[in-house]
N, C-alpha and C positions, 0 to 999 in steps of 0.2 A: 504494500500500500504506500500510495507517496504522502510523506508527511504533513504536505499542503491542505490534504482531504482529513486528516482528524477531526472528528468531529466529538463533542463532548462523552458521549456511548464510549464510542473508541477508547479515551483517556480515560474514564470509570471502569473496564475491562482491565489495563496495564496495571491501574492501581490496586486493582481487587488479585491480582493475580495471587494463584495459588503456586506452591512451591516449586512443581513441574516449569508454568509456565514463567517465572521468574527467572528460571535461568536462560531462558529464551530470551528475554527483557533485555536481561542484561549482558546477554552475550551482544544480541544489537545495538546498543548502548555502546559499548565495547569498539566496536568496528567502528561505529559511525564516529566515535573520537578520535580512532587510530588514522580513519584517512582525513577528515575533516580538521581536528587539532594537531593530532601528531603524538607522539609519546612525552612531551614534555609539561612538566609541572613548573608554573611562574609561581613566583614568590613576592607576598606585598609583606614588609616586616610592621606590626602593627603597633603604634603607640596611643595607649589610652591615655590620652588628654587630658581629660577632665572628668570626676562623674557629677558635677556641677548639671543639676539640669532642668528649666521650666516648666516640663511636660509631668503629667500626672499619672501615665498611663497605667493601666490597672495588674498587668503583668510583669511589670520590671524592679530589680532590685533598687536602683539607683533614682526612683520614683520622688517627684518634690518632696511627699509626705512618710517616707521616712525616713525618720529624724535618728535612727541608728545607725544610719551611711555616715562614717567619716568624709566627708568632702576633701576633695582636693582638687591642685591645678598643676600640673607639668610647668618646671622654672623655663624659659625659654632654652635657659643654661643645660638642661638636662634633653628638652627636643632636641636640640641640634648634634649632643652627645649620641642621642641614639640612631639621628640620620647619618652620622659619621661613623657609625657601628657598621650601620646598614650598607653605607657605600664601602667600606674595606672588609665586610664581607660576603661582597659581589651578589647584593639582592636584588639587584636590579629597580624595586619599588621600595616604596613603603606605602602604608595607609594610616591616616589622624582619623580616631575617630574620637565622639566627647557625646555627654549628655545636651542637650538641644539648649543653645543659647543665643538669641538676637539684639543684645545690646551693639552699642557702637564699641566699647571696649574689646569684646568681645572679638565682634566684625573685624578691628581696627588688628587685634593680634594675631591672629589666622592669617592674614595680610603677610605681615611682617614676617611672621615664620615663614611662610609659602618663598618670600623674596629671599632669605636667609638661607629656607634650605636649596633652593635653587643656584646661590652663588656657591654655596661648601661646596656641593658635587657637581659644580662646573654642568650645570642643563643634565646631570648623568641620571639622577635617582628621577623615574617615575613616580608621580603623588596621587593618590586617590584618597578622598573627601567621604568622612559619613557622617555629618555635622546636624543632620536634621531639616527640618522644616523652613526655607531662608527665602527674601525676595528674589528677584531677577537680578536685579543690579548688587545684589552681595553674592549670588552665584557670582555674574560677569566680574565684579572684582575678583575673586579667588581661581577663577579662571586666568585671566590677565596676568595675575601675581604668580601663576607655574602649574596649580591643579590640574591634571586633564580628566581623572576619573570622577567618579561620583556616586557614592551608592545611598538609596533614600526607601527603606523596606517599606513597602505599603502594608505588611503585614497579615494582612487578607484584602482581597479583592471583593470580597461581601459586605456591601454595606450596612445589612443587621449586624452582620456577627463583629465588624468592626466598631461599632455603636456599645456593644459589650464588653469590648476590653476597653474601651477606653473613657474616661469620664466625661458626661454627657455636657460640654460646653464649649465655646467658640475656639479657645485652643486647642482643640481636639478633632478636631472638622475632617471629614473622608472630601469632601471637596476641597477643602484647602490641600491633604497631599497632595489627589492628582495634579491637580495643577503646579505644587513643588514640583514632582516629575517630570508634568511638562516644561517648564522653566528651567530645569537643571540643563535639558537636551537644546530649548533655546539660546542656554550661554553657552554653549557648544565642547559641554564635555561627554564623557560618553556616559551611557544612563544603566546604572544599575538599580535593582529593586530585588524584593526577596518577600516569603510567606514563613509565616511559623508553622506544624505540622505539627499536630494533635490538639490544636487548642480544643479547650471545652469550647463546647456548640458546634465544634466545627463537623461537617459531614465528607463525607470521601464526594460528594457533587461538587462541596464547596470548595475544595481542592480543585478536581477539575477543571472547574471555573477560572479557579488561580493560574493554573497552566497556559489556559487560553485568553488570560487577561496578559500574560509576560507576551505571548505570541503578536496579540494584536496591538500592546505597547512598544514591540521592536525592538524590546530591550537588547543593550549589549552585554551584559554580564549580572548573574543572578547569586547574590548568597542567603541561602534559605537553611535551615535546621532544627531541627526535632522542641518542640516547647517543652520547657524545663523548667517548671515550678518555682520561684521564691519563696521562702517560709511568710515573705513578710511582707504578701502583697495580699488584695483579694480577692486575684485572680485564684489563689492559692485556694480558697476553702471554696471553690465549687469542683462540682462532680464533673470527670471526665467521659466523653462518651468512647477515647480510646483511653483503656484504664492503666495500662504498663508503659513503662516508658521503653520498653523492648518493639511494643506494637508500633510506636511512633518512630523510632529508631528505624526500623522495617521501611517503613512506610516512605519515609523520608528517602531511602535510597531507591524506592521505586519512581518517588518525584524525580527525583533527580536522571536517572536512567530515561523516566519518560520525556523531560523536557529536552535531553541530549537527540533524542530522537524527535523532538519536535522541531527545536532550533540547533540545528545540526553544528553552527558555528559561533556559538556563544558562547562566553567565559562564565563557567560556573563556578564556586567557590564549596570547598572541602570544609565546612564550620568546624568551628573550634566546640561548638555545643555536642557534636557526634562523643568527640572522645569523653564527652562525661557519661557516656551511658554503655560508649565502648572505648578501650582503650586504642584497638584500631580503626575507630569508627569513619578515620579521616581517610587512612588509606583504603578502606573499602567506598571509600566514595567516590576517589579516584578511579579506581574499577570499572565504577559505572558509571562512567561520566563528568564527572568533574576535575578542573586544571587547575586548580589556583589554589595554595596556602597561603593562609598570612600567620607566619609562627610572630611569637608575642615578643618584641623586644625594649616593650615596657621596662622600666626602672621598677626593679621586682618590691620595693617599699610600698609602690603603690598597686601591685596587681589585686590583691585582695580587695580592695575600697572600689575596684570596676568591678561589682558581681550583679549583675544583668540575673542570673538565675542561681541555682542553687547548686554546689559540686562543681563549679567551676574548673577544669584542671589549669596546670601550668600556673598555680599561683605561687606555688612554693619556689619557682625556680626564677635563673635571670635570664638573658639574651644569650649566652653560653650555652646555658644547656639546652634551651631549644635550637639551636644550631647543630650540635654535636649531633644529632641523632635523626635530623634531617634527609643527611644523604641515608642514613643507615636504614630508616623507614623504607625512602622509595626507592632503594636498592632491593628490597626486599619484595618491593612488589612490581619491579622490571621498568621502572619509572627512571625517567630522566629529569634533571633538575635544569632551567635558563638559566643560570648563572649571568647576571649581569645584560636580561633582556626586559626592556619594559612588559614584556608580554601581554601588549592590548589586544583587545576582541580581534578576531577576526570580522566579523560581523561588522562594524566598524566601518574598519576599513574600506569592505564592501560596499558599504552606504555611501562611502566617500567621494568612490569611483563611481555609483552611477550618475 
């Protein structure tokens, strides 16, 4: 079947699949990365920023109202420490990501770092941006100042079950993302988005749906992964309709398999949420479909105080150890690593040329 003709049936079938046909899944998965991507895994090195953040959202550790999050902010002194990690150990990228903030202070330092880490590595290190909810003209400046990627999770594509995780008020608006989205791609970076997998409410349709919202959004690079409780939201005390975090787990690698086969040439991202439920949860994603790590080379004093969910791995460790074990993983599972390639979408590019 050509993947142009999926139609919603179709995508509810790959995701329901049963064991037999899973391997089938993912063997086509498989191939279509092989000739489409290639055998190589990019690397964005990731520094949590801030968990400073506006947004109230009902799922997330790092949420305005709790008041348990030690807050912090990345010294400018210490960003630049860690883009200069990344450039002498040939990552080719990195990614800033931070809790959602739109003051001018704010705006104004994102700026300056962007221009900062662009003169350290001489235009070398690629940047990708996961900063939140921003106008047009704070895209175009962060663009301007060296960004080219950009990732902004819609989180679900359903606007009930989005109405549900997140508190019912104007900074919270399913019309205000998409239009983020569309703005990110109007300052002409490339558009990433991503879904959580297994939220309560959520249905194996409403997934689907999800599939075919990245499709008909053209996205160029997607990082999606398994939803993983925080003790200390109140997303936490409702009932899950998938009850294990094994099932979500599962589930999550058949998204990922089926979107490889949807969008044949798009940059999916290996989550760092897999390995809390599997220790190789990253490299079995790769398997099926996904090209992109971003191991953590956060200043390890503050990995703990970025806990987005619950079990976090990689807090105990520094920039060191996720490096060391990097080639050793995707050796292991016949992978090759860029070393020192921005590795942007293909997709992309394509869009470039027409």
């Amino acid at each position: 079947m050509n993947q142009d003709s999926f139609n919603k049936e179709d995508l509810i079938r790959m995701l329901n699949a049963d064991e037999d046909d899973r391997i089938v899944l993912f063997k086509k998965s498989r191939e279509i990365t092989d000739l489409q991507i290639g055998n190589k895994v990019y690397l964005r090195g990731l520094i949590e920023y801030s968990n400073v953040c506006i947004k109230d959202c009902l799922y997330c550790g790092i949420r305005k109202s709790n008041k348990n999050t030690q807050r912090y902010t990345v010294s400018d002194e210490d960003v630049l420490q860690c883009a200069r990690y990344a450039l002498e150990n040939n990552y080719g990228s990195i990614a800033i990501q931070a809790g959602e903030r739109t003051d001018k202070i704010f705006i104004s330092k994102i700026t300056s770092l962007l221009q900062k880490i662009k003169e350290l590595s001489n235009g070398k290190l690629g940047v990708t941006l996961s900063l939140g909810e921003q106008t047009l003209d704070t895209y175009k400046e962060w663009f301007d100042a060296g960004a080219h990627r950009y990732l902004l999770r819609i989180e679900t594509s359903n606007r009930e079950l989005y109405s549900k995780i997140h508190p019912d008020n104007a900074l919270h608006s399913f019309d205000k993302r998409i239009e983020a989205l569309q703005n990110i791609r109007k300052a002409g970076f490339q558009l990433g988005t991503g879904v959580m997998i297994g939220l309560p409410y959520q249905t194996i349709e409403n997934l689907a749906d999800d599939l075919l919202f990245l499709k008909a959004m053209d996205v160029d690079m997607v990082g999606m992964g398994p939803y993983i409780e925080h003790l200390e939201t109140p997303l936490n005390e409702v009932h899950h309709l998938l009850h294990s975090r094994q099932e979500r787990l599962d589930l999550t690698f058949k998204m990922i398999a089926s979107l490889r086969i949807l969008m044949k040439d798009i940059n999916i991202v290996a989550a760092t949420a897999l390995q809390a439920i599997d220790k190789m949860g990253r490299e079995k994603a790769i398997r099926y479909g996904a090209n992109i790590l971003m191991p953590n080379i956060t200043p390890g004093n503050f990995r703990n105080n970025y806990k987005l969910y619950q079990d976090k791995p990689c807090t105990d460790e520094n920039a060191a150890d996720c490096s060391s074990c990097i080639d050793v993983r995707m050796n292991m599972i016949g992978s090759q690593i860029g070393y020192n390639e921005w590795g942007d979408s293909k997709h992309f590019k394509k869009q470039k040329q027409v």
